[in-house]
C-alpha positions in Angstrom: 59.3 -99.5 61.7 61.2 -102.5 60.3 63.4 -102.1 57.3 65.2 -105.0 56.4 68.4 -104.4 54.7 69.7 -107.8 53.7 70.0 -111.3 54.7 72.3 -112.0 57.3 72.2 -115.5 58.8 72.0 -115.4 62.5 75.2 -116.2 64.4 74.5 -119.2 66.6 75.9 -118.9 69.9 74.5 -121.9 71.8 71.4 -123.1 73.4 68.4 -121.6 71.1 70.3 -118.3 71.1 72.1 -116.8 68.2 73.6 -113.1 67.5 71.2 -110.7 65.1 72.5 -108.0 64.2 70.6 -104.5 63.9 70.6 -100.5 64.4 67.9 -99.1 66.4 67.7 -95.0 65.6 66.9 -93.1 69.1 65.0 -89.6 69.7 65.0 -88.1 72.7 68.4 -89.3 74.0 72.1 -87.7 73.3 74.6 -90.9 73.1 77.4 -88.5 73.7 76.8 -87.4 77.0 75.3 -89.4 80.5 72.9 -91.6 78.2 75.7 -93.6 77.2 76.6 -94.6 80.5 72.9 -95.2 81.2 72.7 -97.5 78.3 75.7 -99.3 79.0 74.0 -99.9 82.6 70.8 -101.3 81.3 72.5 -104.2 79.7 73.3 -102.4 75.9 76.6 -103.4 76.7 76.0 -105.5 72.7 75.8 -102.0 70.9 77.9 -99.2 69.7 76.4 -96.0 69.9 76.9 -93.7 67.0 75.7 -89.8 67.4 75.8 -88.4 63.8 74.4 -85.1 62.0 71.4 -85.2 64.9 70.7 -89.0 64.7 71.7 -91.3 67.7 71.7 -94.5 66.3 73.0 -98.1 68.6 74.4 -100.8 66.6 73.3 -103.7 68.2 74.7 -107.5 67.9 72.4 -109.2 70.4 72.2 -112.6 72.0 68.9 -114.1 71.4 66.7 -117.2 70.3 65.0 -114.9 67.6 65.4 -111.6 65.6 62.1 -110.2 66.9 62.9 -111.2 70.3 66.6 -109.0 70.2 64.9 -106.3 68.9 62.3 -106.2 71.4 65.0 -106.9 74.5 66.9 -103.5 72.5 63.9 -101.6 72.4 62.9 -102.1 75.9 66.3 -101.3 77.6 66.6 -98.2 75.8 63.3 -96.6 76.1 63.0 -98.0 79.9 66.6 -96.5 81.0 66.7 -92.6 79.3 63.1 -90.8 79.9 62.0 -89.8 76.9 63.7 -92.1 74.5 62.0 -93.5 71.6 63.1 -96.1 69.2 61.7 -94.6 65.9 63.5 -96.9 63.4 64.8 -100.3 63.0 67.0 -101.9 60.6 68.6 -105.3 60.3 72.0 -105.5 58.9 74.3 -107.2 57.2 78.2 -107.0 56.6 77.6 -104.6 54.0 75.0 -101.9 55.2 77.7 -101.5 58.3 80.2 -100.5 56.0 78.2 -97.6 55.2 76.8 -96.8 58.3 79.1 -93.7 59.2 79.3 -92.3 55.8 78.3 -89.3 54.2 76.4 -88.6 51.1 
């Protein structure tokens, strides 16, 4: 699921590559224990991981020539490295939807 949550320009980092910026939401995996490490290893090294009222959520600023093609890249390590991740949710961000990322309602 893709939920777009504003319209941030890409950050252009050279080459055809530039940074996009997303959070992918995770079942199956518990960022606070091993899975972090595992995560880090599989090249998610871009995200901060965020466990919060059940949710495991990576904020990711990836390195690549197309929004679809980070996401993908994001998805893959994550469900590939922790057995029985999912990636159930996807949102792009902005500056402003990360200032609201860790709050409570």
């Amino acid at each position: 699921m893709l939920v777009e949550a504003g319209s941030q320009a890409p950050v252009p980092v050279g080459g055809n590559d530039m940074v996009h910026s997303f959070v992918v939401v995770v079942e199956g995996a518990d960022f606070v224990g091993p899975d972090a490490d595992v995560l880090y290893e599989a090249g998610c090294d871009d995200a901060l991981l965020i466990s919060e009222r059940g949710l495991q959520k990576a904020i990711f600023d990836r390195e690549a020539p197309s929004f679809a093609g980070a996401v993908k890249s994001a998805i893959s390590a994550v469900e590939t490295s922790i057995a029985g991740a999912r990636v159930v949710a996807v949102e792009r961000t902005t500056a402003t939807s990360l200032g609201t990322c860790g709050e409570h309602s």
